[in-house]
PyMOL Python script that loads the backbone (N, CA, C, O; Angstrom):
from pymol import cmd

cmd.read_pdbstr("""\
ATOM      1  N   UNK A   1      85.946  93.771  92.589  1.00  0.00           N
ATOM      2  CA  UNK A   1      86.799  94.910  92.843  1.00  0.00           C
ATOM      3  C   UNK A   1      87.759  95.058  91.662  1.00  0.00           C
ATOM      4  O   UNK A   1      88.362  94.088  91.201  1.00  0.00           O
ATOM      5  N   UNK A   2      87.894  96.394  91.149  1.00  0.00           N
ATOM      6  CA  UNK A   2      88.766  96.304  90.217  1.00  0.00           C
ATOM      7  C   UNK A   2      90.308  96.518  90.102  1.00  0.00           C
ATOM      8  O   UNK A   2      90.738  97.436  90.800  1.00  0.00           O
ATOM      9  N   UNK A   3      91.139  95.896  89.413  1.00  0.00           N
ATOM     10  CA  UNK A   3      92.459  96.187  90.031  1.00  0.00           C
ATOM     11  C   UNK A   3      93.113  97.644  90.772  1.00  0.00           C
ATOM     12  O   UNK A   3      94.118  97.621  91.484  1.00  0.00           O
ATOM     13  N   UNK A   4      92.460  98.684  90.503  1.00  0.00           N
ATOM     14  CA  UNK A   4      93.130  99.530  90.769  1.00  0.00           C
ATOM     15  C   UNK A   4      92.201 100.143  92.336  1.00  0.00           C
ATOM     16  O   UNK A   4      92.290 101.236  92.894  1.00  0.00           O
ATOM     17  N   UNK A   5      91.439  99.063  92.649  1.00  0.00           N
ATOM     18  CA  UNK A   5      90.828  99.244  93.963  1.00  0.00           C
ATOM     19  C   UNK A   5      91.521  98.003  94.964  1.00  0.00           C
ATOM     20  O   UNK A   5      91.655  98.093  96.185  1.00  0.00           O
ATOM     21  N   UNK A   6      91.936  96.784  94.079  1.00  0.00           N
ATOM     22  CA  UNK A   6      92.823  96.030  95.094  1.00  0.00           C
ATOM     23  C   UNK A   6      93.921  96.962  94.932  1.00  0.00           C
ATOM     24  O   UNK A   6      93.498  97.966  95.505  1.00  0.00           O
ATOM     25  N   UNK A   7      94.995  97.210  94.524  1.00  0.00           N
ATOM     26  CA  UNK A   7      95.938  98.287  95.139  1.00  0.00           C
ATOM     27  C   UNK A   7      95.767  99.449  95.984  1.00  0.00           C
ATOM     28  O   UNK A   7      96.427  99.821  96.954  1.00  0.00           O
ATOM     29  N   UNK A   8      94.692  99.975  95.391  1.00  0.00           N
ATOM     30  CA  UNK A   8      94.270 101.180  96.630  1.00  0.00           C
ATOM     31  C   UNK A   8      94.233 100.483  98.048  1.00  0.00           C
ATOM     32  O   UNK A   8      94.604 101.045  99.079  1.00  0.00           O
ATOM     33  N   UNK A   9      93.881  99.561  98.001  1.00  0.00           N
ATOM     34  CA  UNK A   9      93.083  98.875  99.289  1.00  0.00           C
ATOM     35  C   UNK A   9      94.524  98.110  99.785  1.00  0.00           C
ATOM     36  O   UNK A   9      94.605  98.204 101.010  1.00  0.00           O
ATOM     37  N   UNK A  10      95.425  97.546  99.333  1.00  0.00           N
ATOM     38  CA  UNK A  10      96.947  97.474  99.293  1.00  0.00           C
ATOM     39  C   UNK A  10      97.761  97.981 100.028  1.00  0.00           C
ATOM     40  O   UNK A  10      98.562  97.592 100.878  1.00  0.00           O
ATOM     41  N   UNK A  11      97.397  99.087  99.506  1.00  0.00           N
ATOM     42  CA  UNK A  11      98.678 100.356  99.627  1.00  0.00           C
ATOM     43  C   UNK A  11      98.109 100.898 101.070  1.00  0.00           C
ATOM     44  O   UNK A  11      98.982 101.231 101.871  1.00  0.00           O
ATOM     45  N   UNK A  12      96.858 101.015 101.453  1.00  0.00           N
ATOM     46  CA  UNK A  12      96.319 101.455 102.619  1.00  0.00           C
ATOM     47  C   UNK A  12      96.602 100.412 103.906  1.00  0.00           C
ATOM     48  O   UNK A  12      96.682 100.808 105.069  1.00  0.00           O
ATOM     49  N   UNK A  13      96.691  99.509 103.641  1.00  0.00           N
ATOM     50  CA  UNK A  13      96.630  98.477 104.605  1.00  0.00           C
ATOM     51  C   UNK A  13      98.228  98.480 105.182  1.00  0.00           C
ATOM     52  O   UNK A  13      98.543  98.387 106.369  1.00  0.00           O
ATOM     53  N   UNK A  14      99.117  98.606 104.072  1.00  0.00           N
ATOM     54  CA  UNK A  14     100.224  98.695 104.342  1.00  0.00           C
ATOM     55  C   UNK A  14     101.114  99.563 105.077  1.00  0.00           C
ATOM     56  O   UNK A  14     102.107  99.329 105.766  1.00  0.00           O
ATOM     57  N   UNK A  15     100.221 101.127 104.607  1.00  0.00           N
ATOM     58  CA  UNK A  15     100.300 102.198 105.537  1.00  0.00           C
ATOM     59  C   UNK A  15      99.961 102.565 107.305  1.00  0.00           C
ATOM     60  O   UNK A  15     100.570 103.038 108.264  1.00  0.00           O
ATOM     61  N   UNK A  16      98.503 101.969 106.975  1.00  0.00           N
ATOM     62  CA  UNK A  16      98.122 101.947 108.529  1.00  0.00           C
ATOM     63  C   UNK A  16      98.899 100.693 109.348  1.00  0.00           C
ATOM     64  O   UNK A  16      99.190 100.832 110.536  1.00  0.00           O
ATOM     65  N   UNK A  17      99.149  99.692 108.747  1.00  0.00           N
ATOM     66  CA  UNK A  17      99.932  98.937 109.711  1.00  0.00           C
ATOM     67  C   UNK A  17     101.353  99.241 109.912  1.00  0.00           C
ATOM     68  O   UNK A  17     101.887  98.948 110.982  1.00  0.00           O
ATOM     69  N   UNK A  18     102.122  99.910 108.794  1.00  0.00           N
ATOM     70  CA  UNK A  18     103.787 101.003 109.026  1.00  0.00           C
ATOM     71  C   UNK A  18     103.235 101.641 110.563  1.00  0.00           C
ATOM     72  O   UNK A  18     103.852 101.262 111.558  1.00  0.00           O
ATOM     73  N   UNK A  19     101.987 102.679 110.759  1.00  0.00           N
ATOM     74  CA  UNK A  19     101.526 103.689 111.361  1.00  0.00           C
ATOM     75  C   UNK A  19     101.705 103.101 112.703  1.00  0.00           C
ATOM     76  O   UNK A  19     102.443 103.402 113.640  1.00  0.00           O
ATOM     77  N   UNK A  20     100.527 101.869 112.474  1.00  0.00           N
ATOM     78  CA  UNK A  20     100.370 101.235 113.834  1.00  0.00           C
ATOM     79  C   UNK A  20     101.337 100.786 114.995  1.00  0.00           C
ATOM     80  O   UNK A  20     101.368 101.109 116.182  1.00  0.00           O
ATOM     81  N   UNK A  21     102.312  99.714 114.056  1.00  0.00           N
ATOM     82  CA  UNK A  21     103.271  98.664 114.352  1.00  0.00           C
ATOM     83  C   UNK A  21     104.657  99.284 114.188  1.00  0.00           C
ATOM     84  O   UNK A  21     105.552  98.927 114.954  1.00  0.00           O
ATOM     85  N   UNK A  22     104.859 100.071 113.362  1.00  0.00           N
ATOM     86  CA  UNK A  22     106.228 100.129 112.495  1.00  0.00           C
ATOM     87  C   UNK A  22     106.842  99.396 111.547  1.00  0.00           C
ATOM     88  O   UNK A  22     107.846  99.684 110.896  1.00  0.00           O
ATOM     89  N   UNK A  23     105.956  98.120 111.503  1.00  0.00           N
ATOM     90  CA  UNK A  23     106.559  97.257 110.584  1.00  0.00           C
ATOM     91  C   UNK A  23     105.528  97.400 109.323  1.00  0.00           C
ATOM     92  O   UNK A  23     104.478  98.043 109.276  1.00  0.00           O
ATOM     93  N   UNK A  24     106.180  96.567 108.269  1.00  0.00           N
ATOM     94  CA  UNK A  24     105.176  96.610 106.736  1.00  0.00           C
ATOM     95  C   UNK A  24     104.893  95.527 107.500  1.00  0.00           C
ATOM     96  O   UNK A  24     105.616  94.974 108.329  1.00  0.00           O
ATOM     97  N   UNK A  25     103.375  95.166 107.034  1.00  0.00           N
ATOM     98  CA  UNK A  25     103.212  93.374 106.773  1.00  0.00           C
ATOM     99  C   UNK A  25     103.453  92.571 105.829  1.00  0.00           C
ATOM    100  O   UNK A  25     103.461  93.140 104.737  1.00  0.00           O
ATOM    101  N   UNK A  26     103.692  91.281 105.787  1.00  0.00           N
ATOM    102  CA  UNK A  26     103.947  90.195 105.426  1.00  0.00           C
ATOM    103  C   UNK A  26     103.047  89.730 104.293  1.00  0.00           C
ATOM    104  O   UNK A  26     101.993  89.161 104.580  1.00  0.00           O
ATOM    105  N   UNK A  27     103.331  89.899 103.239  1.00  0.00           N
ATOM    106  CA  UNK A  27     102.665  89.554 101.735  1.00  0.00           C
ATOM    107  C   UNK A  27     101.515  88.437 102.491  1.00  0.00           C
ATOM    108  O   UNK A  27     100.300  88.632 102.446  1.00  0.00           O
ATOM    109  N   UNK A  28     101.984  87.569 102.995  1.00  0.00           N
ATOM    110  CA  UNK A  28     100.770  86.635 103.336  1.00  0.00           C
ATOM    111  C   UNK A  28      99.492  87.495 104.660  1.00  0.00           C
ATOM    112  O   UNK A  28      98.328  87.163 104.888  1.00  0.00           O
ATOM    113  N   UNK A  29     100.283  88.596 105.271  1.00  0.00           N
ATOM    114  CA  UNK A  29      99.280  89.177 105.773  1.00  0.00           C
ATOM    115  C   UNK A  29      98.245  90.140 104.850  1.00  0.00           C
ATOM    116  O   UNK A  29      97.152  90.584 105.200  1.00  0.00           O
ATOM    117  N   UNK A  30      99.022  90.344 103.407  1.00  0.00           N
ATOM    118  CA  UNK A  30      98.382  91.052 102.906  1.00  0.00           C
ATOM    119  C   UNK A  30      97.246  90.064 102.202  1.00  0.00           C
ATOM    120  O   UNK A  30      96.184  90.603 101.888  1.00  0.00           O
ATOM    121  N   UNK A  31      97.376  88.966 101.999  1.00  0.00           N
ATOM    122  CA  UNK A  31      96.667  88.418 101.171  1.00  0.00           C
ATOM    123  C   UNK A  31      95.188  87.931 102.481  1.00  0.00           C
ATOM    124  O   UNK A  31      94.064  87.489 102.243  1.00  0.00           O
ATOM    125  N   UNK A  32      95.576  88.123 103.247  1.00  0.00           N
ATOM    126  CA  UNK A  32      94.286  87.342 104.371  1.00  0.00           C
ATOM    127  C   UNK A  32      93.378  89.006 104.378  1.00  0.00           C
ATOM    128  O   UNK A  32      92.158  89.170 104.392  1.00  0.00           O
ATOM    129  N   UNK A  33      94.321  89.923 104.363  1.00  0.00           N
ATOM    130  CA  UNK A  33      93.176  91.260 104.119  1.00  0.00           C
ATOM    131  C   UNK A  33      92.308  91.293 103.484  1.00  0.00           C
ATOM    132  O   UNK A  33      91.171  91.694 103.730  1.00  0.00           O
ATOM    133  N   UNK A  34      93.027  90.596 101.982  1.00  0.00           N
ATOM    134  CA  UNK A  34      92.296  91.112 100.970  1.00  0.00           C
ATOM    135  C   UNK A  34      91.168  89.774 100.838  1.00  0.00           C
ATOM    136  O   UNK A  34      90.045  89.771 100.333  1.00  0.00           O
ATOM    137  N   UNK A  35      91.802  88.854 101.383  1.00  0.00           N
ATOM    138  CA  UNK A  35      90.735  87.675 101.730  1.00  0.00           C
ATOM    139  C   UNK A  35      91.106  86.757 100.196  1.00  0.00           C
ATOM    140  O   UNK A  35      90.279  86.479  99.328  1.00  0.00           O
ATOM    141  N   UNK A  36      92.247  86.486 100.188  1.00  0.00           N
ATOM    142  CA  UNK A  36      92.717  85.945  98.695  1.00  0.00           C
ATOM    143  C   UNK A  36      93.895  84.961  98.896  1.00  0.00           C
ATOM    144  O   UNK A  36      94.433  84.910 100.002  1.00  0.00           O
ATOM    145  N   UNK A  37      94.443  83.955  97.589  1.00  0.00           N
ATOM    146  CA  UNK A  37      95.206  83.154  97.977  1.00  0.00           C
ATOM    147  C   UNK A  37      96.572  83.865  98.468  1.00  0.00           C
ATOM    148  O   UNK A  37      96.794  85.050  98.217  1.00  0.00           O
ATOM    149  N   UNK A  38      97.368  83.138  99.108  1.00  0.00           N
ATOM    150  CA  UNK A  38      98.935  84.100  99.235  1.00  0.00           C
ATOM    151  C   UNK A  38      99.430  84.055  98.424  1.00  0.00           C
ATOM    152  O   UNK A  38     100.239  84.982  98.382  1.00  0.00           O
ATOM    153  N   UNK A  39      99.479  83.188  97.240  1.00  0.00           N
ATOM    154  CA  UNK A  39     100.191  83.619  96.180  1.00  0.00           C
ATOM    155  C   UNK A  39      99.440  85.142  95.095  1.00  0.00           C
ATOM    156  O   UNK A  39     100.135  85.883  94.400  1.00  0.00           O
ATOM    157  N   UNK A  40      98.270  85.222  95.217  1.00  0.00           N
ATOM    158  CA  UNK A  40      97.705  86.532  94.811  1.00  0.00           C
ATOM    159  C   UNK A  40      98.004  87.453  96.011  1.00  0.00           C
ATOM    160  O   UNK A  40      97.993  88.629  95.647  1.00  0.00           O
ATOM    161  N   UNK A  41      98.237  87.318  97.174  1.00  0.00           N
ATOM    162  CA  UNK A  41      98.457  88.402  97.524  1.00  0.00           C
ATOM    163  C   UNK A  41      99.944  88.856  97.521  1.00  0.00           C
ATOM    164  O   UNK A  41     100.114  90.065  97.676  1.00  0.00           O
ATOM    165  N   UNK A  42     101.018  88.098  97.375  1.00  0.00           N
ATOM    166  CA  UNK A  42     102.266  88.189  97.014  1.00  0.00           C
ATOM    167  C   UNK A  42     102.166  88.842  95.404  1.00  0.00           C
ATOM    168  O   UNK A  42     103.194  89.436  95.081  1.00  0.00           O
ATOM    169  N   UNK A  43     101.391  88.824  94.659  1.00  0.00           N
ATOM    170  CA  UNK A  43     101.366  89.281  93.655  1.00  0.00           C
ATOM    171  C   UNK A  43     100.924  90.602  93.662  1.00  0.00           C
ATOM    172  O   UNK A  43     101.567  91.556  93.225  1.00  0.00           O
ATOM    173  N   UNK A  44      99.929  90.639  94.112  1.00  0.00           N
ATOM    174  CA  UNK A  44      99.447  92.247  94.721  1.00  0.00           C
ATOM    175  C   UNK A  44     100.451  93.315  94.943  1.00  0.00           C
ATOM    176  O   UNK A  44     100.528  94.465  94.512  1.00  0.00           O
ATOM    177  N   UNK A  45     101.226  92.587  95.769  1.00  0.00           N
ATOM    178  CA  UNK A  45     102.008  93.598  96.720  1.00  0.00           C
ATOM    179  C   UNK A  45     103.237  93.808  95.630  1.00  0.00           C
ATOM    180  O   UNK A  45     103.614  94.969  95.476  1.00  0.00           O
ATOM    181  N   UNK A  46     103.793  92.920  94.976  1.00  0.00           N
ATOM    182  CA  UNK A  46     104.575  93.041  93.754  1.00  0.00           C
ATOM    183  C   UNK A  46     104.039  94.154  92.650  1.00  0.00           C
ATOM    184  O   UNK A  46     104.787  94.864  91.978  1.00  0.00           O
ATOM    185  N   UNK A  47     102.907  94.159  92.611  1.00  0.00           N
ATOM    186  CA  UNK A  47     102.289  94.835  91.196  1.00  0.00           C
ATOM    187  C   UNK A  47     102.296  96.091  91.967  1.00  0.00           C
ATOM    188  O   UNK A  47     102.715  97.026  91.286  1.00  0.00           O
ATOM    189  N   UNK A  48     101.922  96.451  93.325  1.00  0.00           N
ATOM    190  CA  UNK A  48     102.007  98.061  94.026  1.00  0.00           C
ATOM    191  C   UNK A  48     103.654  98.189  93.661  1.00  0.00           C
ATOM    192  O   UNK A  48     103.769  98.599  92.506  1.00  0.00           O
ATOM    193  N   UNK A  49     104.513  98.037  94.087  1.00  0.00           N
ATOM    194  CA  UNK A  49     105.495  98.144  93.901  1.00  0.00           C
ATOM    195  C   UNK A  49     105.738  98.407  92.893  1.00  0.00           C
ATOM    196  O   UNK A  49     105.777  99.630  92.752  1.00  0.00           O
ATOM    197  N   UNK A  50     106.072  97.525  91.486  1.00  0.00           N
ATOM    198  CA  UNK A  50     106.092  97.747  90.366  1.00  0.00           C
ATOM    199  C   UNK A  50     105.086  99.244  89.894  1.00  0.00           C
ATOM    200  O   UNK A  50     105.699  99.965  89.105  1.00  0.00           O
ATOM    201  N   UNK A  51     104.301  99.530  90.108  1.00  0.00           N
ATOM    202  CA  UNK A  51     103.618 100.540  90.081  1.00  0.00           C
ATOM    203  C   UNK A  51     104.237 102.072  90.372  1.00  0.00           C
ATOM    204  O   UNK A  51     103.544 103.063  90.139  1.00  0.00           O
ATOM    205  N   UNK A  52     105.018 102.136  90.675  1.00  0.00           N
ATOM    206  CA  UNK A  52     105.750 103.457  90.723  1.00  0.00           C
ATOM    207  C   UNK A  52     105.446 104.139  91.849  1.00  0.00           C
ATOM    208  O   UNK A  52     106.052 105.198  92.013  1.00  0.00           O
ATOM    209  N   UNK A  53     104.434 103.705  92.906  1.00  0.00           N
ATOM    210  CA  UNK A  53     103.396 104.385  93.684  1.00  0.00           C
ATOM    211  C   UNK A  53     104.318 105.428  94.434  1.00  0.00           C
ATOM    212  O   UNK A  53     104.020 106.566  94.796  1.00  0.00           O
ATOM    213  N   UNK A  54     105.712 104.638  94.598  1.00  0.00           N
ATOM    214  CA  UNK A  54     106.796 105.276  95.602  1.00  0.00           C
ATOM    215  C   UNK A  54     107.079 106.699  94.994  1.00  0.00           C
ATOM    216  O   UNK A  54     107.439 107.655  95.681  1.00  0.00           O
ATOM    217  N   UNK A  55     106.913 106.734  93.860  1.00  0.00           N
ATOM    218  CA  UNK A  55     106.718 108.228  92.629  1.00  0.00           C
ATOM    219  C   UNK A  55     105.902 108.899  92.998  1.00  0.00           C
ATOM    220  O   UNK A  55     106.155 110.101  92.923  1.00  0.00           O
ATOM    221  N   UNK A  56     105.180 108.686  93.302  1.00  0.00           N
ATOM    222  CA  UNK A  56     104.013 109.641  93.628  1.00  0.00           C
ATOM    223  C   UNK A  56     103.732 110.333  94.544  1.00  0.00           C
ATOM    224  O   UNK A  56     103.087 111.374  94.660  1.00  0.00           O
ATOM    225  N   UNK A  57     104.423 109.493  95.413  1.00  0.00           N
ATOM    226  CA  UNK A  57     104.297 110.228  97.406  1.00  0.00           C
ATOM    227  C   UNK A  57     105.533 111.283  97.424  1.00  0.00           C
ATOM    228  O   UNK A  57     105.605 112.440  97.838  1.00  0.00           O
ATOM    229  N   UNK A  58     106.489 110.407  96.799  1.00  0.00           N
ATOM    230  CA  UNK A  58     108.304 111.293  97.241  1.00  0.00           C
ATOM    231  C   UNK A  58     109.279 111.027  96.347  1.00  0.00           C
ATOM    232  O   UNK A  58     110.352 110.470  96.578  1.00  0.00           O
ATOM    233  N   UNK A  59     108.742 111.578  94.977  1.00  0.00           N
ATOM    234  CA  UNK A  59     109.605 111.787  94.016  1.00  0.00           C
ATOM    235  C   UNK A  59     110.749 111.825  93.716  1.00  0.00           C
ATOM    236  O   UNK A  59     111.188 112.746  94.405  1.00  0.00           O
ATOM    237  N   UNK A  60     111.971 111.228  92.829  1.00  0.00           N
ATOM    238  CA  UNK A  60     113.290 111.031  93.148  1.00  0.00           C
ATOM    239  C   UNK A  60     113.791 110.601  94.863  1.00  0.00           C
ATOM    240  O   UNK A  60     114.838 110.974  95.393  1.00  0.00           O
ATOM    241  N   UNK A  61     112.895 109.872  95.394  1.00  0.00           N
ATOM    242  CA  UNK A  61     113.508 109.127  96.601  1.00  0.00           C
ATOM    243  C   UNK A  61     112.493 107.566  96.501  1.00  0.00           C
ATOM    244  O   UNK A  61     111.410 107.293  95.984  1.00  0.00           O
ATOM    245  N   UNK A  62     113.448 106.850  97.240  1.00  0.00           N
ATOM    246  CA  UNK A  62     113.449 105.303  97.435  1.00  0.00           C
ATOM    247  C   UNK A  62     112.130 105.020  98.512  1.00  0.00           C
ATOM    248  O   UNK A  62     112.472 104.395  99.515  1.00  0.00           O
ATOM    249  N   UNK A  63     110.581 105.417  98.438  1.00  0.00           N
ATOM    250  CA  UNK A  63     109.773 105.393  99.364  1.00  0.00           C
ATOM    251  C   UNK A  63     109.727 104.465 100.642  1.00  0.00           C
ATOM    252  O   UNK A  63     109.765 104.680 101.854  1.00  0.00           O
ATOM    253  N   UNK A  64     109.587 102.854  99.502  1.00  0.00           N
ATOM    254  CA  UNK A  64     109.113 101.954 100.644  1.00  0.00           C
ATOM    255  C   UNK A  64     110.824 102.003 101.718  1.00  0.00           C
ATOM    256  O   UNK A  64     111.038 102.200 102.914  1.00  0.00           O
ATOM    257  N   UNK A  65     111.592 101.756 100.704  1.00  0.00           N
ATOM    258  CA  UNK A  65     112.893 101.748 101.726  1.00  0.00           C
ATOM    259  C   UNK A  65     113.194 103.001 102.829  1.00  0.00           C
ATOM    260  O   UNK A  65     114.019 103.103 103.737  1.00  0.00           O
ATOM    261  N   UNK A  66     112.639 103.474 102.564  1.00  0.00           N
ATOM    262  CA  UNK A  66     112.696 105.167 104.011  1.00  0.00           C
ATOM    263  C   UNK A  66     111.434 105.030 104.413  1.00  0.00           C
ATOM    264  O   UNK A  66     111.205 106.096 104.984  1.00  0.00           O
ATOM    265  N   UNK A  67     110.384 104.311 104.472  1.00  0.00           N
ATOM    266  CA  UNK A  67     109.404 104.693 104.824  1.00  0.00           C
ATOM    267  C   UNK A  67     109.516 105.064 106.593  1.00  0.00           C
ATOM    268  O   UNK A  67     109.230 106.090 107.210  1.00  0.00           O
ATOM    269  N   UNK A  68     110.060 103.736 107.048  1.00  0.00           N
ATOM    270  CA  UNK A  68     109.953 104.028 108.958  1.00  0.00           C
ATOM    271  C   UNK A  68     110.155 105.633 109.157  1.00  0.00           C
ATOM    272  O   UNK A  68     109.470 106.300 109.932  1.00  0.00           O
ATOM    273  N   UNK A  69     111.075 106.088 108.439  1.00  0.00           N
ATOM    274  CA  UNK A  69     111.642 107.662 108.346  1.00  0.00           C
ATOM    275  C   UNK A  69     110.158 108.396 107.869  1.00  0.00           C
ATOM    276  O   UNK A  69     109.463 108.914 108.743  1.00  0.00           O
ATOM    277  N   UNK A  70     109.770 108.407 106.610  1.00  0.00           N
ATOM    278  CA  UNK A  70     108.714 109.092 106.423  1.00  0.00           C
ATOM    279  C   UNK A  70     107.813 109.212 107.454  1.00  0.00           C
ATOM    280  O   UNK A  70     107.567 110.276 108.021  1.00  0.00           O
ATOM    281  N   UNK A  71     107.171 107.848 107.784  1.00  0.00           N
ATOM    282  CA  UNK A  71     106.117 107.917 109.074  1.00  0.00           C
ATOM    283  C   UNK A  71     106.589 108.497 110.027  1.00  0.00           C
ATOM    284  O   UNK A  71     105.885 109.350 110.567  1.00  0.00           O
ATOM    285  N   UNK A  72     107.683 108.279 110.450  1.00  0.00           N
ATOM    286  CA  UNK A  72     107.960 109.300 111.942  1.00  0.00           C
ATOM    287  C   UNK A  72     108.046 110.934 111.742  1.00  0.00           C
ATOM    288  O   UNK A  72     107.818 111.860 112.522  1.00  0.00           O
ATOM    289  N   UNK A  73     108.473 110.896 110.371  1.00  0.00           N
ATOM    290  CA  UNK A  73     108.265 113.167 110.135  1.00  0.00           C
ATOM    291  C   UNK A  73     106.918 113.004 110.138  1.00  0.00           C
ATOM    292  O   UNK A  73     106.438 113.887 110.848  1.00  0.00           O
ATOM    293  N   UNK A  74     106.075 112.298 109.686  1.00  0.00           N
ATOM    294  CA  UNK A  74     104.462 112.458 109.567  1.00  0.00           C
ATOM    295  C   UNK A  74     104.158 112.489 110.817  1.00  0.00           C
ATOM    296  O   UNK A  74     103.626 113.538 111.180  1.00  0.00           O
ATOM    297  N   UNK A  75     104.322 111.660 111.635  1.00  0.00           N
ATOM    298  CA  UNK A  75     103.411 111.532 112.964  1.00  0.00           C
ATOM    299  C   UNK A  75     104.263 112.613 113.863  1.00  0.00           C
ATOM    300  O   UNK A  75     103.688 112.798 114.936  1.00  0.00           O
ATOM    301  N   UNK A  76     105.342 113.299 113.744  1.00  0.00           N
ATOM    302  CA  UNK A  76     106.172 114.257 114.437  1.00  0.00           C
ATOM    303  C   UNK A  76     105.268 115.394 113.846  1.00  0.00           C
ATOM    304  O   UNK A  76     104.603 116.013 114.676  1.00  0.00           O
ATOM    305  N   UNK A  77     105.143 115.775 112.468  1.00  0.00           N
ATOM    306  CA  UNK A  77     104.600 116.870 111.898  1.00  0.00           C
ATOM    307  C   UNK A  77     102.750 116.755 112.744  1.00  0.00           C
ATOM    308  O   UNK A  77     102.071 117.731 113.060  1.00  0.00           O
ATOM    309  N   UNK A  78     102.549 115.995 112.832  1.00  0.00           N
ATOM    310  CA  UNK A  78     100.690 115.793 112.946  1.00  0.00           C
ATOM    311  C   UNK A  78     100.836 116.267 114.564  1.00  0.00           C
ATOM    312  O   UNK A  78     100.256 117.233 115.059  1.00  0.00           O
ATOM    313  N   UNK A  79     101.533 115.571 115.092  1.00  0.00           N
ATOM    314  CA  UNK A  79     101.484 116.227 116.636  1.00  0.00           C
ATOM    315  C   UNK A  79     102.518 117.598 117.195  1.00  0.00           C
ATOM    316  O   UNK A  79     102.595 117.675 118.421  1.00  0.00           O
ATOM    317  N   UNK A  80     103.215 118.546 116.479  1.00  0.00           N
ATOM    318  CA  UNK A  80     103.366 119.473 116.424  1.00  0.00           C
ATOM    319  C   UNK A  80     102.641 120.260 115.786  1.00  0.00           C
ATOM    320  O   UNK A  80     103.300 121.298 115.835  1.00  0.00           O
ATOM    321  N   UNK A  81     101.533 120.526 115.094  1.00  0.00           N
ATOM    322  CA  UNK A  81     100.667 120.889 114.635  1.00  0.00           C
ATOM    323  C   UNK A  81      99.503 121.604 114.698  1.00  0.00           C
ATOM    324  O   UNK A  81      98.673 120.699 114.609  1.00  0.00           O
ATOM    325  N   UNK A  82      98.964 122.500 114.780  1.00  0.00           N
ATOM    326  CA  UNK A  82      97.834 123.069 115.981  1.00  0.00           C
ATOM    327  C   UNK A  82      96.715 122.997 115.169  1.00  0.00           C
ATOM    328  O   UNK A  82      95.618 122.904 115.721  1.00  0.00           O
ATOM    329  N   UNK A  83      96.821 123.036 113.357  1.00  0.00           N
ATOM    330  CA  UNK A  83      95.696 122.838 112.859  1.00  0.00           C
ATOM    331  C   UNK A  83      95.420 122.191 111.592  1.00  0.00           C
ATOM    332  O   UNK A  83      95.805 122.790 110.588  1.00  0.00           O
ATOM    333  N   UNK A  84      94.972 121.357 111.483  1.00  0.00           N
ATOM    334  CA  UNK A  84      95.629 119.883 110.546  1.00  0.00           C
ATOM    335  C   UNK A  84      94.054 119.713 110.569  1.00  0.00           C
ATOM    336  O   UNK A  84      93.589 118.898 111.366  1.00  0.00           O
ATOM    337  N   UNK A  85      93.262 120.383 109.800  1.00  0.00           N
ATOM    338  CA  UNK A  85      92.102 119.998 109.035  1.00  0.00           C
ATOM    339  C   UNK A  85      91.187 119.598 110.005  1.00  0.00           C
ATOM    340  O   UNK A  85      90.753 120.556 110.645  1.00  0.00           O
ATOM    341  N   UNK A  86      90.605 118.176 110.439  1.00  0.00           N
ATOM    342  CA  UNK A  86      89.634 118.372 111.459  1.00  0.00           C
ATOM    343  C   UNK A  86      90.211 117.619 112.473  1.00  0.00           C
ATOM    344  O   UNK A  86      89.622 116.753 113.120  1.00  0.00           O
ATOM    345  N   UNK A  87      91.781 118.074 112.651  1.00  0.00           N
ATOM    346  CA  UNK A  87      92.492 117.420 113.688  1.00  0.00           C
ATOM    347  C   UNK A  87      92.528 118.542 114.412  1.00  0.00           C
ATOM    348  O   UNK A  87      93.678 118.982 114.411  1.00  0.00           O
ATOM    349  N   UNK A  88      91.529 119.440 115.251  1.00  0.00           N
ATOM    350  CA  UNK A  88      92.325 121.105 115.138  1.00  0.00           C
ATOM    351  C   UNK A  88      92.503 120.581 116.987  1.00  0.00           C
ATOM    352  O   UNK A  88      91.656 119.873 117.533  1.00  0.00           O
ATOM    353  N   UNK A  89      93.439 120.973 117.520  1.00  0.00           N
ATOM    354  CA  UNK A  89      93.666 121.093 118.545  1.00  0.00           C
ATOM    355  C   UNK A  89      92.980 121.907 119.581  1.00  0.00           C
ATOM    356  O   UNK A  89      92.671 123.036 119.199  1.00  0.00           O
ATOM    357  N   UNK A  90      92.587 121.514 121.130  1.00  0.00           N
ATOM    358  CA  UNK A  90      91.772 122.792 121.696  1.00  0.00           C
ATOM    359  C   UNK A  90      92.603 123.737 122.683  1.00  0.00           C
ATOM    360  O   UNK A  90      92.075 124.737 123.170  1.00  0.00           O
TER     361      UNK A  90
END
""", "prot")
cmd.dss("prot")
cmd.show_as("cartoon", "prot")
cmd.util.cbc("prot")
cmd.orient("prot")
């Protein structure tokens, strides 16, 4: 896998479990995902970070630190919604 598919794969894991749980997981949970030592997966999760990724979603704001906030306008916006791609409501 190449690095920029362990971060993809990272950054997703991290999301759906915000989604799921509300909480991020635990660098060592990230590393049993990815099926790697915990010190590589503590590194992982360092290098997403370092990565700017938080730039990319919500520009001039602090991502991972607001995230609980982000996810709840997301999942507020998705279920007020009547037609959200092949979420369409009947």
């Amino acid at each position: 896998m190449s690095d920029t598919e362990v971060l993809d794969k990272t950054f997703h894991f991290i999301l759906k479990r915000m989604v799921d749980t509300g909480h991020a997981p635990h660098y060592t949970e990230i590393a049993a995902e990815l099926g790697v030592s915990t010190e590589d997966g503590r590194k992982t999760m360092h290098t997403l970070f370092k990565s700017g990724i938080h730039g990319w979603l919500y520009p001039n704001s602090d991502y991972f630190s607001n995230m609980k906030t982000y996810i709840g306008e997301l999942i507020g916006e998705v279920g007020s919604n009547d037609k959200i791609g092949i979420f369409l409501k009947s």
